[in-house]
C-alpha positions in Angstrom: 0.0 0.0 0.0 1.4 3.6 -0.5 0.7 4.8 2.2 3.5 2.6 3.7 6.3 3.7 1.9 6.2 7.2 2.3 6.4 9.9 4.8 4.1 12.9 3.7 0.9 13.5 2.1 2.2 14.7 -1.1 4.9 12.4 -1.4 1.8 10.0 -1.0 0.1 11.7 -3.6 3.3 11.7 -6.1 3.4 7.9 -5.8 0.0 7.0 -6.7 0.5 10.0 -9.8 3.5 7.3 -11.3 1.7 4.0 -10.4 -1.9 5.7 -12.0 -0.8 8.7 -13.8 -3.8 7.8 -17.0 -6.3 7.5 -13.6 -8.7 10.2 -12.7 -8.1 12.0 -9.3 -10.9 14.2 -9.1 -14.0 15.0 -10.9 -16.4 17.8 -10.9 -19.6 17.3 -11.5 -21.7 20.0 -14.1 -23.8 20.5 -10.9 -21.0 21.6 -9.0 -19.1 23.3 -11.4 -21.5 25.5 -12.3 -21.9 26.3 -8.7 -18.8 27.4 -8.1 -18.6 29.3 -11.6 -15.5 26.2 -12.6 -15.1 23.9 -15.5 -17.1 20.4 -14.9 -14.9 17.4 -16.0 -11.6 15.4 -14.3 -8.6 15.8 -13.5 -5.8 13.2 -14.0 -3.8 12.1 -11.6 -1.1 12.9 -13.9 -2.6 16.4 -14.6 -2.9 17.0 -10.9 0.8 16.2 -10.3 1.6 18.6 -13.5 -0.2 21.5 -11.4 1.1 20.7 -7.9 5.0 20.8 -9.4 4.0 24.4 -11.1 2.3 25.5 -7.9 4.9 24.6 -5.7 8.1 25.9 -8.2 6.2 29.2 -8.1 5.8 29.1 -4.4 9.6 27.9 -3.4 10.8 31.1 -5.8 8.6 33.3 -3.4 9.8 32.3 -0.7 8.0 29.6 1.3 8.7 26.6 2.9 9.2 24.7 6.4 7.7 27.0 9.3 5.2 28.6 7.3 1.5 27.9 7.6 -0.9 29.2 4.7 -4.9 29.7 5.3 -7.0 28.3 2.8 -10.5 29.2 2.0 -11.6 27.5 -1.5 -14.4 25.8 -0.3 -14.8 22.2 -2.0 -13.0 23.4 -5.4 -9.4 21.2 -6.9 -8.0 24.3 -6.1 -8.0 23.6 -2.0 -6.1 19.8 -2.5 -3.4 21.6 -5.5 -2.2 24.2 -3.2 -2.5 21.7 0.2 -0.5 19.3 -1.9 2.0 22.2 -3.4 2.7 23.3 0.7 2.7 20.3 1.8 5.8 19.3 -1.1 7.3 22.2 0.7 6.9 21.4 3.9 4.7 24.2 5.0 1.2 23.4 6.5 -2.3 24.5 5.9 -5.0 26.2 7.8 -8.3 25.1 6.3 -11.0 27.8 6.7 -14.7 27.5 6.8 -16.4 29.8 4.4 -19.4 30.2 6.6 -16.8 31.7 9.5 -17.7 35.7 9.7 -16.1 38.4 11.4 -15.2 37.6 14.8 -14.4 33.8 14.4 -11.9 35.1 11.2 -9.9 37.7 13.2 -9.6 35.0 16.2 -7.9 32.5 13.5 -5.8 34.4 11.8 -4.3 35.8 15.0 -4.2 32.3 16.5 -2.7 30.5 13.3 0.1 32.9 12.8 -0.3 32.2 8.9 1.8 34.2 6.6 -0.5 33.9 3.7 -4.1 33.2 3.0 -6.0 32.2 -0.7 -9.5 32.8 -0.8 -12.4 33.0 -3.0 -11.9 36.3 -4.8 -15.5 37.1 -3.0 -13.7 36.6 0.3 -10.2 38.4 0.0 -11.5 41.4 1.6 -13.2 39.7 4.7 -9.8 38.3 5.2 -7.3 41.1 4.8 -10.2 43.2 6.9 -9.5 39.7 9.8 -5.6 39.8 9.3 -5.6 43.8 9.8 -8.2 43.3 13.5 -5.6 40.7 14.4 -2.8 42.8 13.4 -1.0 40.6 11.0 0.3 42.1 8.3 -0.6 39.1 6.0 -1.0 38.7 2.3 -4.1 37.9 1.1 -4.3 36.5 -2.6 -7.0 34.1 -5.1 -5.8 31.0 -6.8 -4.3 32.5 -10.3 -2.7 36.1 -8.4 0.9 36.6 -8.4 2.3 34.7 -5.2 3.9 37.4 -2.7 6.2 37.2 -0.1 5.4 35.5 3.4 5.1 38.1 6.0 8.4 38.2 7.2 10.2 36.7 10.5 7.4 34.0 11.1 8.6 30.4 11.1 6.9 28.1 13.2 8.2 25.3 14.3 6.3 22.6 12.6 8.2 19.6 12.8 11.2 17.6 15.3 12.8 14.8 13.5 11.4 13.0 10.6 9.3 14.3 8.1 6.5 12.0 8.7 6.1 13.8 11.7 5.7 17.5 10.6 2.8 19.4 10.9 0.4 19.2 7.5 -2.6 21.0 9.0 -4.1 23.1 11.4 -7.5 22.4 11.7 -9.8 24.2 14.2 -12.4 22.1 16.2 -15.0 23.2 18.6 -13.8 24.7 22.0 -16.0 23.7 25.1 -14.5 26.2 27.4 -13.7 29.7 24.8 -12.5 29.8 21.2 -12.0 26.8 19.3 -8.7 24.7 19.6 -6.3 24.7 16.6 -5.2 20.4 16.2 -1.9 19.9 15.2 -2.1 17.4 12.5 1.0 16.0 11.1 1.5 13.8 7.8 1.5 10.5 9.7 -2.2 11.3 10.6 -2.9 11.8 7.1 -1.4 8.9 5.7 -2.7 6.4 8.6 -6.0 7.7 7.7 -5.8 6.7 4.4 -4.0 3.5 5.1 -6.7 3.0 7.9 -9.3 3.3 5.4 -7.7 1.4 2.1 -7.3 -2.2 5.1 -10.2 -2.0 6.6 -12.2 -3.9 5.5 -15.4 -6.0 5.8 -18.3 -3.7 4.6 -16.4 -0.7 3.7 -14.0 -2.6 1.5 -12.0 -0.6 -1.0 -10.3 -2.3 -4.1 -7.2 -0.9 -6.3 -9.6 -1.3 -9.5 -10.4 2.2 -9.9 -12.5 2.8 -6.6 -15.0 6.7 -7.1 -15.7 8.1 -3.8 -18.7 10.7 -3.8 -19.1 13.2 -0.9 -21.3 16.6 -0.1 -18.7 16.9 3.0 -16.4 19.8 3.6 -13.0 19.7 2.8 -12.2 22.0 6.1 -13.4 19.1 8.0 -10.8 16.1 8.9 -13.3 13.4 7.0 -13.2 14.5 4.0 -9.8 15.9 4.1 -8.2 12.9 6.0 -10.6 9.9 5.2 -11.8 10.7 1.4 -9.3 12.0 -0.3 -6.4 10.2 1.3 -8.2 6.6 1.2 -8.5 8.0 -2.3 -4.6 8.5 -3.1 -4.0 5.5 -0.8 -5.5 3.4 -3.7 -5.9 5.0 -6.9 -9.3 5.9 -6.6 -11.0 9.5 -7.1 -13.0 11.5 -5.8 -15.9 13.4 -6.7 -16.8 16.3 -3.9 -19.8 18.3 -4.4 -20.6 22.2 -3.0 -22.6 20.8 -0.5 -25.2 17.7 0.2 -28.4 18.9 -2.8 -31.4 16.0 -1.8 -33.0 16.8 -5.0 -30.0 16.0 -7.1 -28.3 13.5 -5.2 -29.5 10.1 -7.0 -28.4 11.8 -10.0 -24.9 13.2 -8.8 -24.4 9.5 -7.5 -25.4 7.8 -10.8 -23.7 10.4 -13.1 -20.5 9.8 -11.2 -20.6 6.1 -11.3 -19.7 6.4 -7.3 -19.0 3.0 -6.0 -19.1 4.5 -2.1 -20.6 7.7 -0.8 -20.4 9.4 2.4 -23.2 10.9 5.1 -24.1 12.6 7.5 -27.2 11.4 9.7 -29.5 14.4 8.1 -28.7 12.9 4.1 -30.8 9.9 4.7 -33.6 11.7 7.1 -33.7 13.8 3.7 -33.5 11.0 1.0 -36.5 8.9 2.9 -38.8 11.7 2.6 -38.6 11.8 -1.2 -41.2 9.5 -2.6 -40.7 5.8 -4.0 -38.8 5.5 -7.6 -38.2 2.8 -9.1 -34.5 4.5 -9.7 -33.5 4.0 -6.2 -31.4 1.5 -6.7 -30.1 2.4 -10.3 -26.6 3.7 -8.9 -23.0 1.4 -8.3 -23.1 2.2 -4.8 -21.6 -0.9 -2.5 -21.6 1.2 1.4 -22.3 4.4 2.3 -19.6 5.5 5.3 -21.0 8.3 8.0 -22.3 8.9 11.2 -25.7 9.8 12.9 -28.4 8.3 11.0 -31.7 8.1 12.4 -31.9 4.3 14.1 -35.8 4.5 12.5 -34.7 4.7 9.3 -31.6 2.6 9.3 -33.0 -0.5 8.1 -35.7 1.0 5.8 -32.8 3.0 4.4 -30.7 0.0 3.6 -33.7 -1.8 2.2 -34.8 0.6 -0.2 -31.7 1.8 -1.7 -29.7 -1.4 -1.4 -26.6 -0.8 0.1 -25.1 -0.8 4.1 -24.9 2.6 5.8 -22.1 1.8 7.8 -22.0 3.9 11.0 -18.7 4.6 12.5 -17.2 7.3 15.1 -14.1 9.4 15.4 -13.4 12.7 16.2 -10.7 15.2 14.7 -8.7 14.7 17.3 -8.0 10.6 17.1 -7.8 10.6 13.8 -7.0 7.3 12.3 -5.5 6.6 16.2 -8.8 5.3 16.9 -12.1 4.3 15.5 -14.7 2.4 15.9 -16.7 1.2 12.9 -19.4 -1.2 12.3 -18.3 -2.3 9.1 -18.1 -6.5 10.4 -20.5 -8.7 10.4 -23.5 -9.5 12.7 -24.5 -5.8 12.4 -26.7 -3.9 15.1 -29.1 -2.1 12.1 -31.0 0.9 13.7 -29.5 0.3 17.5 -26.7 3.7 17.4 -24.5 0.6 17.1 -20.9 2.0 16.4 -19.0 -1.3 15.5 -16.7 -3.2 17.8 -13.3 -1.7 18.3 -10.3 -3.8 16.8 -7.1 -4.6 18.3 -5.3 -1.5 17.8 -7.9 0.4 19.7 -7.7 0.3 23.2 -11.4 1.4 25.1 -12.0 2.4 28.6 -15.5 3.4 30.1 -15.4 5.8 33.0 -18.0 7.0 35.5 -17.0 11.2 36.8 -14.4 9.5 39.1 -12.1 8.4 36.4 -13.2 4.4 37.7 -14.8 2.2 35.1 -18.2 1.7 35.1 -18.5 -1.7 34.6 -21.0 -2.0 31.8 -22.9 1.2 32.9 -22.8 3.6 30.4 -19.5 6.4 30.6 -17.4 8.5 29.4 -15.3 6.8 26.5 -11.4 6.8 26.8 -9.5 5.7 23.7 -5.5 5.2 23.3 -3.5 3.2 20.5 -2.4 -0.2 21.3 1.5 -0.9 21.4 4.4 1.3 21.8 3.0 5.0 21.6 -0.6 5.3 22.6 -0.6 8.5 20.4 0.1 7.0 17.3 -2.2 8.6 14.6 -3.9 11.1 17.0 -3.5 14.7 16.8 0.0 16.2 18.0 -1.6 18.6 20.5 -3.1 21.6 20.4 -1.8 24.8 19.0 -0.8 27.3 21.9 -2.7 25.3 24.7 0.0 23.3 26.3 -2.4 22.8 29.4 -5.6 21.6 27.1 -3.7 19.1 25.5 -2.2 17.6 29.0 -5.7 17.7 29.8 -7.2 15.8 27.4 -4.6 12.5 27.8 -4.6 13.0 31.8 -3.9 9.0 32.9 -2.4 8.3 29.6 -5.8 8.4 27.8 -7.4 10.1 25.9 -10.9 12.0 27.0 -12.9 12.1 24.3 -16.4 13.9 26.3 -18.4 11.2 24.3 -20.7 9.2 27.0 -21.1 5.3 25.8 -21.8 2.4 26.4 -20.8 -1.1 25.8 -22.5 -4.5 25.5 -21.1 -8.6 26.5 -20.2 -8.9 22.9 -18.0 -5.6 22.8 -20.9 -3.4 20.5 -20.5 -0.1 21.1 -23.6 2.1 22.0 -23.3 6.3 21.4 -25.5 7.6 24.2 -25.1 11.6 25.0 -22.1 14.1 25.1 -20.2 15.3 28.1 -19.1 17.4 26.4 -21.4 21.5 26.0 -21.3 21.0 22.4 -24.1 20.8 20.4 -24.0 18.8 17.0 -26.3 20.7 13.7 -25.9 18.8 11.1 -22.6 17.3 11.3 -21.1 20.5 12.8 -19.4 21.1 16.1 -20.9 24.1 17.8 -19.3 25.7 21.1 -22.0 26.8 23.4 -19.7 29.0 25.1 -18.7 30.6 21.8 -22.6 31.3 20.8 -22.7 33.0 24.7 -20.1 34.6 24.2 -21.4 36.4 21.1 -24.7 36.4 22.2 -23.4 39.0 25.4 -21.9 41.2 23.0 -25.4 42.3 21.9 -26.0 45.8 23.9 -29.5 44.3 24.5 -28.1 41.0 25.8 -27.3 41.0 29.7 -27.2 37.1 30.6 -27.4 34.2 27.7 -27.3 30.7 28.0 -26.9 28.4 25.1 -28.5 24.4 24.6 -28.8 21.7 22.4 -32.9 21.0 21.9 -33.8 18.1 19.2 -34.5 18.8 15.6 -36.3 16.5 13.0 -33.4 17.2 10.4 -30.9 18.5 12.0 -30.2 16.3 15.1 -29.3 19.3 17.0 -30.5 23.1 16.7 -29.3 25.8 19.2 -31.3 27.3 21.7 -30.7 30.3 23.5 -32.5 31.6 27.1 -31.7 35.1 27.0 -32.0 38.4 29.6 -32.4 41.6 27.8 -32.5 44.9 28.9 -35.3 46.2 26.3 -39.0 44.5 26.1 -38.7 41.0 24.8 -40.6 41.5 21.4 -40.5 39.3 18.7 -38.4 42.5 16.7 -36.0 42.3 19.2 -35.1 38.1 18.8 -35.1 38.7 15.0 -32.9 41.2 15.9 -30.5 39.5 18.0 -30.3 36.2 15.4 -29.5 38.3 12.6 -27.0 40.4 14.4 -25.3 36.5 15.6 -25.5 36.0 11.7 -22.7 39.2 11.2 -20.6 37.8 13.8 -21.0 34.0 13.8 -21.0 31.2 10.6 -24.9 30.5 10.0 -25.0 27.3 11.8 -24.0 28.8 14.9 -27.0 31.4 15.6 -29.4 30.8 17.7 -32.4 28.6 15.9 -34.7 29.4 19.0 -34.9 32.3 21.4 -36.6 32.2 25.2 -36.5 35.4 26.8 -36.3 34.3 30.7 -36.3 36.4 33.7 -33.2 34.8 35.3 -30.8 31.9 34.2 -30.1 29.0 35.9 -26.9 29.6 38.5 -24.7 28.1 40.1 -23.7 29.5 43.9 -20.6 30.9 41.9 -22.7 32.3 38.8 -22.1 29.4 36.9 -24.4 28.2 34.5 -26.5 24.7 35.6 -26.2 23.0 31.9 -28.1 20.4 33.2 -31.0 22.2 34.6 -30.6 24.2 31.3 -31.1 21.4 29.3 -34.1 20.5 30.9 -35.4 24.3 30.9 -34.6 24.2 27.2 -36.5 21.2 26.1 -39.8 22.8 28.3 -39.4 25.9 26.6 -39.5 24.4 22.7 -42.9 24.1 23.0 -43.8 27.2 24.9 -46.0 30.0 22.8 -43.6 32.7 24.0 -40.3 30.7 22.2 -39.4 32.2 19.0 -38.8 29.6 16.0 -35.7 32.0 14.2 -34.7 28.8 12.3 -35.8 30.0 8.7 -33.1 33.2 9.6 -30.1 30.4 9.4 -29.4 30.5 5.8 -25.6 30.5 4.2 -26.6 34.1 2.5 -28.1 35.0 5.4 -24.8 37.3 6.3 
């Protein structure tokens, strides 16, 4: 397998180019392409490799290399893996950026990141250079096809000790539950044990060296498709065809047009694809599994029945990586039971109760380490600037992943609730302490508290309990949600708004997240809640 034999992502990428250099590596879709304004069609692995060399020439005459980290925001385009792989050649790193991320959460990365350069949508260049000047970083700001300038100068970062496998290739920023999201160190041998993870494993989710196409509506800027796609992908010659976003109308026919042999999911794509009405297309597609997370246990089996392929459920989290997962890709299977698979050898499980003890079959928090030699083998490095976060999170040796579980005789694993304050919309991670956060810089806001209440699609949807200091009209929610849609991506606005009198304390002026659950989910159904969720649009800011 490639991924064995090399050290970093593009030299993982430069191997599959000589072994399949006639193969294609990526493929746009008309849908997409005319989307994002971009020729439909694919792209070689060969022709990919032809770019990337250009790319990075150019970029090695400019000036960069080792130490330098470069913010990317190219949404889903072949742009975002040419310049990834061009750095990474390099030895520089990349900072993947959400295009839904406004204001406040911009200026916080790029000060955080310490990038020296950022490419972006032409649309977005000025949001960015307006987020580098807030930050005060003098940083460059360009679109794929501009002249490459200089890094800011005197910023080297030390991205890697030692061998190359072990430099830094990304940044990625994941959901803080106490302030601003973390930055996770992720090096190359994350990468490539993601893809190697992914090519050997397996049972359901088998993947051949035949010419393999991979469909997914996930972000790029989101370590699944970045780390599982497109480096299972590269791993064995395969290609992948990544659309804007997930489109329920179109998707049988992105999926049959592509001739995708596997898809990926989120739990809200088959909620969606169930609602459509009975075709007698629905199985007219190459499809063998679909790999994801969070489907609805009701419409598991009817799923798998009437499109004719396994959604295999699995669970990982940006910060184990390929280090650990659990995935129910062996048979007997646990259809429509939040069954995440059994974990294999290399994955080493420990259920606590609050006290650290385990809980002896009761359901807990979920530790995981790697088996063998270094328990942190394909995990995250740490995280960026937070020396004491990172310690935190392997305390004992293990690491704490805030996911409660549980775990049956036969070693099944059950998902059951998060420790963590984190509520989960639609596959993304959102900090309730961020949205407060926000939510108190409104001059009308004095106290906020943010939960997680169900929604049909969704899974999660924010809602916020709010004290204001002006009458708590229906003006002044709309208000509030669209002045969180400035400041905040979409996603992260409240969805629902409760003006209470007080907020649920602590004797230290904490806030009670379990009484506010509770309060929450009585409230959704109160006449005086606001429903804002038709507000929480991508063009909404």
């Amino acid at each position: 397998m490639i991924a064995d034999m090399v050290e970093t992502v593009h030299a993982a990428f430069a191997a599959a180019a000589a072994r399949w250099p006639a193969r294609e590596m990526l493929n746009i879709l008309p849908e997409t392409a005319g989307i994002y304004g971009i020729d439909a069609g694919a792209l070689t692995y060969e022709a990919a490799a032809g770019e990337v060399d250009a790319l990075a020439a150019d970029l090695e005459v400019a000036g960069y290399g080792a130490g330098h980290r470069v913010m990317l925001l190219l949404e889903n385009r072949p742009a975002f893996f040419l310049w990834w792989l061009a750095l990474n050649r390099l030895g520089a790193s990349v900072v993947p950026v959400n295009p839904d991320l406004r204001e406040a959460e911009l200026t916080y990365m790029a000060g955080h990141a310490e990038p020296v350069l950022a490419v972006s949508l032409p649309a977005r260049v000025a949001d960015l250079r307006a987020a580098a000047e807030k930050a005060g970083i003098a940083m460059p700001v360009i679109s794929p096809g501009d002249p490459i300038p200089a890094p800011r100068d005197n910023v080297r970062i030390a991205l890697r000790n030692g061998p190359a496998r072990d430099a830094e290739a990304a940044l990625l920023y994941t959901s803080g539950t106490t302030g601003q999201p973390k930055g996770c160190v992720l090096t190359n041998t994350y990468f490539l044990m993601a893809g190697r993870w992914y090519a050997g494993t397996g049972g359901l989710c088998a993947l051949g060296e035949d010419g393999e196409r991979m469909i997914t509506p996930l972000p790029i800027f989101h370590m699944n498709a970045m780390a599982y796609s497109f480096m299972a992908m590269i791993a064995v010659g395969g290609c992948l065809i990544v659309l804007d976003r997930f489109h329920p109308r179109s998707w049988w026919a992105s999926v049959r047009d592509s001739g995708a042999t596997c898809l990926h999911y989120l739990g809200v794509m088959p909620s969606m694809l169930m609602g459509a009405d009975p075709s007698a297309a629905d199985r007219d597609h190459a499809v063998r599994f679909g790999f994801g997370a969070g489907v609805d246990p009701k419409l598991h089996a009817a799923f798998e029945d009437r499109f004719g392929f396994p959604l295999v459920e699995a669970w990982a989290m940006t910060e184990t990586g390929a280090g650990a997962v659990i995935c129910a890709n062996r048979l007997p299977r646990r259809v429509g039971e939040s069954c995440l698979g059994r974990p294999e050898p290399e994955l080493e499980v420990r259920i606590v109760d609050e006290a650290g003890n385990d809980t002896g079959g009761a359901p807990g928090e979920l530790l995981v380490r790697h088996a063998g030699d270094d328990p942190r083998r394909g995990f995250f490095a740490a995280y960026f600037k937070n020396e004491a976060a990172t310690d935190e999170a392997w305390e004992g040796g293990w690491f704490h992943t805030g996911d409660v579980v549980r775990r049956e005789s036969d070693g099944s694993m059950f998902f059951v609730d998060r420790k963590k304050n984190v509520i989960r919309r639609s596959g993304e991670n959102i900090a309730a302490v961020e949205v407060e956060s926000t939510l108190m810089r409104h001059p009308a806001v004095t106290a906020a508290a943010v939960a997680a209440v169900p929604d049909p699609v969704r899974g999660d949807e924010v809602f916020a309990c709010l004290v204001v200091n002006r009458d708590p009209t229906p003006e002044l929610a709309t208000e509030i949600t669209g002045w969180c849609l400035t400041q905040l991506a979409y996603y992260k606005a409240p969805g629902f708004i409760a003006f209470v009198e007080t907020l649920p304390l602590t004797a230290t002026q904490k806030i009670q997240r379990g009484v506010l659950k509770t309060l929450a989910a009585e409230l959704l159904e109160a006449p005086q809640t606001l429903d804002l969720r038709g507000m929480k649009k991508r063009s909404a800011a």
